[in-house]
Structures are given as C-alpha cells and as structure tokens.
C-alpha positions in Angstrom: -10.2 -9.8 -5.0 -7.7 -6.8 -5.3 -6.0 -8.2 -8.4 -10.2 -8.5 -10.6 -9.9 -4.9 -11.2 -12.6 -5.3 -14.1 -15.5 -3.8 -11.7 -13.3 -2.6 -8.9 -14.4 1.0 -8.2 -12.3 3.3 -6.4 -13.2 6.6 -4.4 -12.2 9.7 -6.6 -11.5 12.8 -3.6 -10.2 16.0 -3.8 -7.0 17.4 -2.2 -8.4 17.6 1.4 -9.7 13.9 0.9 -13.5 15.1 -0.1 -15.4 12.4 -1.9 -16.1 13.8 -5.4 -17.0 10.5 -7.1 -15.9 6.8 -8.2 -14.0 5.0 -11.1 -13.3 1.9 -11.8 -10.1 1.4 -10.1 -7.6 0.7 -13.7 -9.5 4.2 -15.4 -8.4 6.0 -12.5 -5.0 4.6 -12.7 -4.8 5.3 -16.6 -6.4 9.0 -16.3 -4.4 9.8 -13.3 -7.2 10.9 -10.9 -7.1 11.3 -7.4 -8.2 8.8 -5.2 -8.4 7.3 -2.2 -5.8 4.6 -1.0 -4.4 3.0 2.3 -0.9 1.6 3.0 -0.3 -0.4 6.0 2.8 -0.9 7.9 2.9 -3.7 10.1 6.1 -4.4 12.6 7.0 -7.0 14.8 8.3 -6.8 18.7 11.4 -7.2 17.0 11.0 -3.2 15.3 11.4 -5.6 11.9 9.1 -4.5 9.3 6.8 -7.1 7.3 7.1 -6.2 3.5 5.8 -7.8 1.0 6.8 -8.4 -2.8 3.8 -8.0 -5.4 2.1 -10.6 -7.0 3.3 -11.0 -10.5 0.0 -11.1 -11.8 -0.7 -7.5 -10.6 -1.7 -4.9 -13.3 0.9 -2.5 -12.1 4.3 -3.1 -10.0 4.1 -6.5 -10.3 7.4 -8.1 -8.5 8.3 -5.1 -6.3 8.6 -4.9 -3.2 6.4 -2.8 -1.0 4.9 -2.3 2.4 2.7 -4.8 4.0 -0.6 -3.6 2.0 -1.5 -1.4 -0.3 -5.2 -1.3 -2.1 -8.0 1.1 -2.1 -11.3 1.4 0.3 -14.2 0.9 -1.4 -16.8 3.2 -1.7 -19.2 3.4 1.2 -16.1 2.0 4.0 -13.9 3.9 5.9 -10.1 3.8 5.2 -10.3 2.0 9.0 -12.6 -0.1 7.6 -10.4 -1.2 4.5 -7.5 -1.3 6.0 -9.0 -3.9 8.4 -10.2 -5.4 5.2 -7.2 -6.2 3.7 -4.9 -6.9 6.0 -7.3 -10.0 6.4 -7.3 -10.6 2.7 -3.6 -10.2 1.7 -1.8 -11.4 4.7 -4.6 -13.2 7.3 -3.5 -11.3 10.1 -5.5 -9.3 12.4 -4.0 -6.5 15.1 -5.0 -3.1 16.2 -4.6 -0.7 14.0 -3.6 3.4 14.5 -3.7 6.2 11.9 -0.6 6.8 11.0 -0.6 10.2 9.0 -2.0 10.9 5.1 0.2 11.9 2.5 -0.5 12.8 -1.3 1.1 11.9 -4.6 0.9 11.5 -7.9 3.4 9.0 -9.6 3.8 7.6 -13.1 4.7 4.2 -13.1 6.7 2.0 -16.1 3.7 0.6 -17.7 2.1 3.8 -18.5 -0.1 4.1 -15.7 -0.6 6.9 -13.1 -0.4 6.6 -9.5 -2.3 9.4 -7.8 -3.7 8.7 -4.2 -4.7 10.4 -1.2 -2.8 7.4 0.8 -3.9 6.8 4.4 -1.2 5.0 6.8 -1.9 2.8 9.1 0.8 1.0 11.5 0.2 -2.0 13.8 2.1 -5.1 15.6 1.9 -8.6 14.6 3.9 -11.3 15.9 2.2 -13.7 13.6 3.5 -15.0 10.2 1.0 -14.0 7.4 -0.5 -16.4 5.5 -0.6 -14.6 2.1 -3.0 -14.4 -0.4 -1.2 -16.1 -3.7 -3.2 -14.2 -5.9 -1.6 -10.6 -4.3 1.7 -11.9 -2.7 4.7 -13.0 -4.3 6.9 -13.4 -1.3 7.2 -11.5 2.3 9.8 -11.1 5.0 10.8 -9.1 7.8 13.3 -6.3 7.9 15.1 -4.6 10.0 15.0 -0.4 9.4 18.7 -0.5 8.8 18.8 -3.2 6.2 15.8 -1.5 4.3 17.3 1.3 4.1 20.4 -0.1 2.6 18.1 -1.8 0.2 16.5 1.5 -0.6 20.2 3.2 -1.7 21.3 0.4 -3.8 18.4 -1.1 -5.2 15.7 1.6 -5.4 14.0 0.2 -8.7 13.3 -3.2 -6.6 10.6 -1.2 -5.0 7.3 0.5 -5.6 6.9 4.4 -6.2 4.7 5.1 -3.4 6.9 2.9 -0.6 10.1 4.9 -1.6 8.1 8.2 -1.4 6.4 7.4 1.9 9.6 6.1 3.3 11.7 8.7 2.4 9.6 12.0 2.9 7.7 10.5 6.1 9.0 7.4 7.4 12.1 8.9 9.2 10.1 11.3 11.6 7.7 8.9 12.5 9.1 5.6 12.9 13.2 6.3 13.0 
C-alpha cells in the first residue's frame, strides 16, 4: 500500500536518473533527497483529463488535487513497471502506457516535508471509470484542459506542488 510508508523504500538517483541508493520513502521526503518518482496522466476520447483528489489520510498533500497517480517505483522495477503498478492499485484501470518526458524538482511542501523527484510521465487513454483505491483516493473526475486551467488561476493552493509545476512548465507543449 502507497499510504504504509513505515518500510516503503524509495530509489535515491542522481540528476541524470543514476541509482545511487534507497530510503525509506518519508526520510527521503524529510531529508529532501532525490529520488525516483512517476506521474501518470490518463485522458479520455473526450481529451478530458482524470484527476484525482488525495486521500486524506496521506502523509503529505492530503485533499489536493492532482494528476491521475503519483507514487514511487520500487527498487528493482522499472518506472514502466510501476507505473503499470499503480495505475492498477489506485484507480483499477489498465491501458497502454507511453513515456511521456522526465522532469526534475525539488519542492517544499506545508507540512515540513521536501518534495524532490526525478518524476517520470506517463500518458494513456481510458474510457473506463476507475474504481479507486479508498485508502489513496478521496474523489476523482474528469476535466476538460480549459476548465483545469481555470482552476489552476484561481485556486492554485487546491492542488499539489508537483501537478502545478508539471502542468505549467511542461504540460502546454506536449498536450495543448
């Protein structure tokens, strides 16, 4: 489960996405090192965008809405493999899914933690309606670009860190 973070580990990597260790996924996230991470973006045939709203019960950014998933591989799998992984585990859907691009940052979040990932993006279609996993999913729906983005002007702090940065400094080229 992605919310038991007690044994959890993480891949630590280096800016060009080397492996240079693990961590137990909260340490990483208090110490602010660099790890490995995937984000998945799934659409519909109607271009609308599943997003989902965090789990209250998460350790960090619990409430906010954020892109379809978001964890960490673990070590050993492939960020294909994770990603895989948990779009089975969050949502219960299953598509095809194509490496989007990788993007680096390092964001501190309200609670004190750090959020500093080599993130891997992955993009797919789904006409199925997920089936969330309670324990990681508050609430989903499907947006249109145009509405998220008005969403993203007015109410900014109603989504994670690492959705607004991957939206607004990649998002546009790829998907708009």
């Amino acid at each position: 489960m992605e919310n038991n973070t007690e044994m959890e580990m993480v891949v630590l990597v280096d800016e060009q996405d080397n492996e240079t260790g693990t961590m137990e996924k909260q340490q990483a996230h208090v110490e602010g090192k660099l790890h490995r991470a995937i984000s998945i973006f799934i659409f519909n045939s109607k271009k609308q965008l599943l997003l989902q709203k965090r789990a209250e019960g998460k350790y960090h950014s619990p409430n906010l809405w954020t892109n379809t998933v978001c964890s960490h591989p673990r070590p050993g799998e492939t960020v294909k493999q994770a990603a895989i992984r948990r779009l089975a585990e969050e949502m219960q859907l299953s598509c095809p899914l194509k490496h989007a691009f990788s993007f680096t940052y390092n964001a501190k979040l309200s609670n004190g933690l750090i959020e500093h990932e080599f993130d891997h993006v992955f993009t797919g279609l789904a006409d199925g309606l997920p089936k969330p996993n309670k324990d990681e999913v508050g609430a989903w729906r499907y947006i249109t670009l145009d509405k998220l983005d008005e969403e993203l002007t007015t109410h900014p702090e109603q989504f994670t860190e690492w959705f607004k940065i991957c939206y607004d400094e990649y998002f546009f080229d790829i998907f708009k």
